[in-house]
N, C-alpha and C positions, 0 to 999 in steps of 0.2 A: 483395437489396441492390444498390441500382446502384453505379458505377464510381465516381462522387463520393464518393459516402455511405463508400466500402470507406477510399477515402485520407482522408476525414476521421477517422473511423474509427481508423485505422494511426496516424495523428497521435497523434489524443486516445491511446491507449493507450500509446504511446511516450511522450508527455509524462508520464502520471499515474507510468508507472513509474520514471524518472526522478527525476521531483520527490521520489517516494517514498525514494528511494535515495537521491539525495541529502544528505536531510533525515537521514538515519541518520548518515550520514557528517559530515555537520556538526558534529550533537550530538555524537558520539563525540570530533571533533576539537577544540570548546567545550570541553568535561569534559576535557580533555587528553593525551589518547589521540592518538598521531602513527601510528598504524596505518591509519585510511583515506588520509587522505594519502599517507603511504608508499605505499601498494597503486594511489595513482591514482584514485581512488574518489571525491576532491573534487572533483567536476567536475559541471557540465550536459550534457559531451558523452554521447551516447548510449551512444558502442562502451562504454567501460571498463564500465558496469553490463548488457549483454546477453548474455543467456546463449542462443545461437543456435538449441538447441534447446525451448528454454523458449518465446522470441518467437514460434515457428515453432506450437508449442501455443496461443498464445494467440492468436493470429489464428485459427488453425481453429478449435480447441475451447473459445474463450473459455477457457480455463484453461491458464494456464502459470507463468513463473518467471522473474526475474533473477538475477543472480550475485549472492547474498547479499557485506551489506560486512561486510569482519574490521573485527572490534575487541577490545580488552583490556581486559577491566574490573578489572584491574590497576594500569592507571593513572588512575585514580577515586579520587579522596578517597573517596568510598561508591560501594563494589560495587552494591550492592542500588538504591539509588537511582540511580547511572550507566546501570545495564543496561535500568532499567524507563525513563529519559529518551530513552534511545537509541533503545529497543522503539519508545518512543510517539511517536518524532519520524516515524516514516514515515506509518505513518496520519494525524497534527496534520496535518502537511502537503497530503495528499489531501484532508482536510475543509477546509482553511484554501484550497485553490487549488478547491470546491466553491460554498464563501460568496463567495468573489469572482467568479466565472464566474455565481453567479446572482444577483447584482449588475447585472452587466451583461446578461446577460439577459434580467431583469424591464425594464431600461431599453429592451431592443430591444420589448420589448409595448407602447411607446409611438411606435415608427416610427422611431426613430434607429438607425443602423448598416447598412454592407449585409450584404445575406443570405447571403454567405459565413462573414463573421466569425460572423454567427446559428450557421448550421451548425454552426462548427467546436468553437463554445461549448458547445451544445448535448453532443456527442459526450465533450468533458471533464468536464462537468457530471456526465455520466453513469459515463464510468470512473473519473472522483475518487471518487465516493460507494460505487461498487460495491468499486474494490482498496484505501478506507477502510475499510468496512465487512467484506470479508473476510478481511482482515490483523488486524481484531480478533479475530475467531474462537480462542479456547486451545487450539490444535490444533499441535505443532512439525510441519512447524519456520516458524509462521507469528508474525508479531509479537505475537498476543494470549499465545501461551505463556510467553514471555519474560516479560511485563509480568506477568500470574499467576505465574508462580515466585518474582519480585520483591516480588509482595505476599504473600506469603503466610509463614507462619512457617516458620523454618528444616527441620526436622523434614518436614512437609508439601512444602517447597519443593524437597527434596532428593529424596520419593517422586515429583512430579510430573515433575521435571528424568530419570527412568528411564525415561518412557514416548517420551523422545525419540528413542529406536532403532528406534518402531513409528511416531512422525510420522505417515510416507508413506503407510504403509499406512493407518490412520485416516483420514487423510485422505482417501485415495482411497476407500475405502469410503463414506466420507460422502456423497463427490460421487455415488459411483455409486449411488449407495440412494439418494439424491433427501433424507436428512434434511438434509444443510447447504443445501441448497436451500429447505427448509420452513422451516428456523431464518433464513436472510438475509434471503428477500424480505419479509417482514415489517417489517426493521428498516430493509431500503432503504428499503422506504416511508413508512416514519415522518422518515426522512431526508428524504425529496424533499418530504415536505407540512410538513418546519421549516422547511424553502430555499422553499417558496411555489411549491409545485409538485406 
C-alpha cells in the first residue's frame, strides 16, 4: 500500500468509526438517556471515542476497537426497544454514510470530481460496509448481540446475555479460525453489488 492510499486509508477508518459512535450516542441521547452526553461521547470529535490501543489494532491488523459509549437503558420508556435502537444506530449509520459515498461515486464514473475526493470515497465506501457489516455479527460485545438479546424473548434473552463473559474470546476464535471471515465476505458482497458495485 503506498503512502497515499495508507492516509486515505487512516481517514476512511477514523471517520466510519466515529460516525459509528456517534450514531449510538445520539440515539441513546434521542431516547433520553443523558449518559452519553454526560461521558462526552456526543461529539464528531475523534479523541472522546478512541481507544489507543484498539486504533493502533486496527491499522495493523485491520481489526480493532473504540471506547464503547455507556448508556442506561433505564432511562427508555422501553428497555427492550431503547437498547436494540441504540444497538442499531451504529451500523444504520455506516450503511446510511455507504449509500451516500456511493452516490457520489457512481457520479465520479461519469468524470466529475477530482481524483482525490475519488480516492478518499472510495476507502469510506469500503470501511462503511465492512464495520456495518461486522458490528452485525451476534457475537458480544459487538452490536448484533445487543439487538439479538432485544429480540428475542425474555427467557432466551436472559441465556444469550450469559455468554457475554466469553464475548472476546468467541470472537477471537472466530477471527482466528477464518469462520467470521467465511460468514462476512459474503455478505460484504452482496452489500457492494446493492450499492452498484
Amino acid at each position: 500500500m503506498s503512502l497515499e492510499s495508507f492516509l486515505f486509508s487512516a481517514v476512511a477508518i477514523l471517520a466510519a468509526v466515529v460516525f459509528h459512535e456517534f450514531a449510538h450516542a445520539y440515539a441513546a441521547d434521542r431516547l433520553g438517556d443523558p449518559t452519553p452526553r454526560r461521558a462526552g461521547r456526543l461529539t464528531l470529535n475523534p479523541l472522546p471515542h478512541i481507544d489507543p490501543i484498539g486504533l493502533i489494532m486496527l491499522f495493523v491488523f485491520r481489526f480493532g476497537w473504540a471506547r464503547p459509549v455507556p448508556f442506561n437503558p433505564l432511562y427508555f420508556r422501553d428497555r427492550r426497544r431503547g437498547t436494540l435502537v441504540v444497538a442499531a444506530a451504529g451500523p444504520a449509520a455506516n450503511f446510511a454514510t455507504a449509500v451516500l459515498v456511493s452516490l457520489f461515486l457512481h457520479s465520479q464514473a461519469a468524470g466529475a470530481g477530482p481524483p482525490v475526493a475519488f480516492e478518499l470515497a472510495r476507502w469510506l465506501l469500503i470501511y462503511n460496509v465492512y464495520l456495518g457489516v461486522f458490528n452485525l455479527v451476534p457475537i458480544p460485545p459487538l452490536d448484533g448481540s445487543r439487538i439479538l438479546t432485544s429480540l428475542l424473548p425474555g427467557r432466551q434473552a436472559h441465556a444469550f446475555a450469559r455468554l457475554e463473559q466469553y464475548g472476546w474470546l468467541i470472537l477471537i476464535l472466530a477471527i482466528w479460525t477464518g469462520v467470521l471471515r467465511s460468514v462476512l465476505l459474503p455478505v460484504v458482497a452482496l452489500v457492494f453489488r446493492l450499492l452498484g458495485f
